[in-house]
N, C-alpha and C positions, 0 to 999 in steps of 0.2 A: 613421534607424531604429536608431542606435546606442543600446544598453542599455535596450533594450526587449525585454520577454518578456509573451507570451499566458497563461495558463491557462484551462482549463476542466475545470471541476469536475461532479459529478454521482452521483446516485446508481446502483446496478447497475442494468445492462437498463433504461436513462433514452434513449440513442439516442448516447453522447458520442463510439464511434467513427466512427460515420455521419456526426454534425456536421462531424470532426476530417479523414474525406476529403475530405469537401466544400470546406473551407475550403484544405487543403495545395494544392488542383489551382488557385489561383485568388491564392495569394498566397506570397512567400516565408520559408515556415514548415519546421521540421524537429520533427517530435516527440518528446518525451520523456516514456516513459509513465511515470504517477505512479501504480505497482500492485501491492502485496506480494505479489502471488502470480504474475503474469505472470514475474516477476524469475526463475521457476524453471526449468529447464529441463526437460520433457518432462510438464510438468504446464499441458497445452493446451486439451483438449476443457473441462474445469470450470474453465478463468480466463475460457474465450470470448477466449483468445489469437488475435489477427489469424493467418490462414493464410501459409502461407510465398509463396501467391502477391499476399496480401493485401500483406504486407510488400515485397514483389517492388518494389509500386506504390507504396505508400506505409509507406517506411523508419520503425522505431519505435525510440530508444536507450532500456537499461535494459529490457530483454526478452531471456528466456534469460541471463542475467548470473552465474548458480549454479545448481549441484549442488543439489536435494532434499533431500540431507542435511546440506547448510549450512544454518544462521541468518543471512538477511541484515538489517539492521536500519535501524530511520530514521538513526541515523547513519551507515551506510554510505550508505545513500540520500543524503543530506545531502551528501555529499563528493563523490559519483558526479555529481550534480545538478548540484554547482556546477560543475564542472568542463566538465562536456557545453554548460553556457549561455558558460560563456564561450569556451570553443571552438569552438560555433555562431556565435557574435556575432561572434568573429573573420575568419569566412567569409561576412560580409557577411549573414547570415540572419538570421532570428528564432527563440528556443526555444520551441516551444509544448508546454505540459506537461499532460497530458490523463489523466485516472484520476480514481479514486474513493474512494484510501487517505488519508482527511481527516488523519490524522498526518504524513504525509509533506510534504503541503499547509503545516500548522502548521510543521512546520520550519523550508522555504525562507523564510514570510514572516516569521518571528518570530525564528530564528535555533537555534539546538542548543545557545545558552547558559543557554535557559531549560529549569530541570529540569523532567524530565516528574512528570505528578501521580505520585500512588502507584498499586500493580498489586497487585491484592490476588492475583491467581492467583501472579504471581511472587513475592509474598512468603513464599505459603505455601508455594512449592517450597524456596524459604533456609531458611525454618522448618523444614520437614522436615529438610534436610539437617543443618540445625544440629543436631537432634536424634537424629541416628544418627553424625553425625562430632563435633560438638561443636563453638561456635563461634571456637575458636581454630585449627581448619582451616581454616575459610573464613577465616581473618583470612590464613593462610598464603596462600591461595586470589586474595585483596583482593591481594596482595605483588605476586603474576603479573600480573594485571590491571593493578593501578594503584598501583606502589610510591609513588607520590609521597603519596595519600593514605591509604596502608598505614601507613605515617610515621609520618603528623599523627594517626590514629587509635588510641586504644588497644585490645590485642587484649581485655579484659573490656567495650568498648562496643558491646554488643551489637547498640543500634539504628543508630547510625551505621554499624557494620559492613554490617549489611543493608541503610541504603538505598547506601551504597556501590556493595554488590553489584549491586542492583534499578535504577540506575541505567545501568549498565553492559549489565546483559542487556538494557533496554529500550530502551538506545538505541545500542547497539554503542562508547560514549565513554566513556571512562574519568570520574569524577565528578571531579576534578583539572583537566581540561580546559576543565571550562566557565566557568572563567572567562580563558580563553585569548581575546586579541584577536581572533584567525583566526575566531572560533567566531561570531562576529555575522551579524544577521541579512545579507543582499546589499541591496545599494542600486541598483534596477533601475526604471524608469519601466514598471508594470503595468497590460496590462486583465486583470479579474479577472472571468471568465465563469462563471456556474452555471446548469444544468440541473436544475429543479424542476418535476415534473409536476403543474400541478394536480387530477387523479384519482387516488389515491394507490389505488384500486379498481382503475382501469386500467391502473396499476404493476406491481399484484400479479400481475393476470393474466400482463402481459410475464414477469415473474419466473416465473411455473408453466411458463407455452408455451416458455419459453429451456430450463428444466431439462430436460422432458421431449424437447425437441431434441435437449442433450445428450446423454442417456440414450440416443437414438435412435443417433448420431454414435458412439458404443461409450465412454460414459463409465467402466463397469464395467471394462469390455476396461483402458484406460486406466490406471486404479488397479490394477487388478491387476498388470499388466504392472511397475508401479511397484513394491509390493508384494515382487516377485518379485527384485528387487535385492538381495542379501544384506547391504548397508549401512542400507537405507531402512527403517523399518517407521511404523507409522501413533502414534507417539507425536515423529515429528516434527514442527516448525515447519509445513512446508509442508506435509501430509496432514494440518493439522491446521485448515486454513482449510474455510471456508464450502464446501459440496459434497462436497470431498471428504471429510472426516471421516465425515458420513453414509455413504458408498460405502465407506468404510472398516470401517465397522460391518456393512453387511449381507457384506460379504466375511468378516470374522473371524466371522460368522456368531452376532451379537450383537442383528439385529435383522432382519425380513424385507425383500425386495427394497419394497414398498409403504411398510412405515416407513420407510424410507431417503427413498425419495421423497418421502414428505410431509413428515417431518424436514428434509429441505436447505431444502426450498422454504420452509416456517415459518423457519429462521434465516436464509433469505436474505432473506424480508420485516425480518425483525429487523434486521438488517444495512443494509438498504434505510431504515428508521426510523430508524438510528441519523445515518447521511448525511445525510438530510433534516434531523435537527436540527439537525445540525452546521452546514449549509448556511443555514438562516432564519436562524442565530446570527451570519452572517459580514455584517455591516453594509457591508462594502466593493466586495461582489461584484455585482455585474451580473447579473440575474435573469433566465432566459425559460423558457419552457413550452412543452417539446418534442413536448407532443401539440398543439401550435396547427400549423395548417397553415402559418405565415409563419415558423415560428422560422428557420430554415436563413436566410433574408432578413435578419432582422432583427439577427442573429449577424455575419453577413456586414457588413453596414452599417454596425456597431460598430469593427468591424476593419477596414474600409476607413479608417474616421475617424481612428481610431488611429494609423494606421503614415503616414495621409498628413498 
């Protein structure tokens, strides 16, 4: 079983934690959740963060990992990730890496050398700033970050400066690094699992019936409590994901408790759409259909084959 790791991939409210206990109690697996938002600490009820007695039974690394008011990023992920597989692998187990953050995904298999596309949201924040500081502060800015390629940059190159920057925000690595040896993709013998439901009707509804759970579970209470932090407000990273944004809104009192609700639930389908495409695109991955009654079997079987 040496240098072997699991993933399974999926989009939200697809069933990928249900799979992922199933599978731990039956084989030796350790997980690593692959999920930008679980990563946060006290931000539970709208990630559908395993419960602490859920975790009790079955241990999840890279859960609670940061403060709310940190940015944590795919290159931290990336470094955290590699570390936990091989120091599972060590102790004679397998990493099994289980989420839905298709970035993160792309990292492990492809490696943090390859630059991320461009982010038109992050660009326009540089853009802004350039235009209220000017952009031989960020060039100051580019120094702290990443003197190396502060350097090679001149401070009147405007665009270079930027993807410098947009680089760096997007994936927590200085744009210098990536052509660092270390920064390659891992070389690991993979099964590569996805969960694709084919009712993407019957998705939707999981996605309505989970929010309104939520909601029920004291999602509001939640944020707010969060809210109430005198560090934290809702122009963070992490209040700024799927769910909670919307709760965010009807607390700042920007939109009523029913838009919120039908707001999350609309981008969490978006969100849900976007995985799925992500997921038909991935030629490599091993397919099943979590609304068939056999999947759990047939996931099973795959993984038996694998590690024996």
């Amino acid at each position: 079983m040496e240098n072997k790791i699991i993933t399974l991939k999926g989009p939200t409210a697809s069933g990928k934690t249900n799979h992922a206990s199933k599978l731990i109690k039956s084989y030796p697996l350790e997980i690593i959740s692959v999920d930008s938002v679980m990563v946060y600490r006290g931000l539970d009820i709208g990630s559908a963060k395993p419960t602490s007695e859920e975790l009790k039974l079955c241990p999840h690394h890279l859960i609670d990992v940061c403060e709310p008011t940190e940015n944590y990023s795919a290159g931290e992920f990336y470094q955290d990730a590699q570390q936990l597989i091989q120091s599972i692998i060590r102790r004679g187990k397998i990493p099994f890496l289980v989420g839905g953050t298709m970035m993160y995904f792309r990292v492990l298999e492809r490696g943090i050398s390859q630059l991320p596309s461009a982010n038109p949201t992050v660009r326009n924040q540089i853009e802004s700033e350039a235009a209220e500081n000017g952009w031989a502060k960020l060039h100051q800015k580019l120094h702290i970050i990443d003197p190396i390629a502060a350097n090679k940059i001149d401070p009147s190159d405007k665009q270079r400066i930027q993807r410098a920057i947009e680089v760096y925000r997007i994936t927590g690595m200085p744009i210098s690094s990536f052509h660092d040896e270390h920064n390659k993709k891992m070389d690991y013998q993979c099964l590569d699992l996805s969960l694709v439901p084919s009712k993407r009707d019957i998705l939707y509804k999981r996605i309505e019936n989970r929010f309104d759970a939520m909601l029920d579970q004291g999602l509001v209470s939640e944020v707010g409590h969060l809210l109430s932090q005198d560090s934290l407000t809702s122009s963070h990273n992490s209040l700024r994901s799927v769910g909670y944004k919307q709760i965010c809104e009807f607390i700042e009192n920007k939109c009523t408790h029913d838009e919120a609700r039908a707001n999350a639930i609309v981008a969490t389908r978006r969100l849900a759409k976007r995985q799925l495409t992500w997921l038909r695109s991935d030629a490599g991955s091993l397919v099943f259909d979590p609304l068939h009654r056999g999947s759990d079997v047939d996931i099973a079987n795959k993984v038996s084959e694998f590690l024996n």
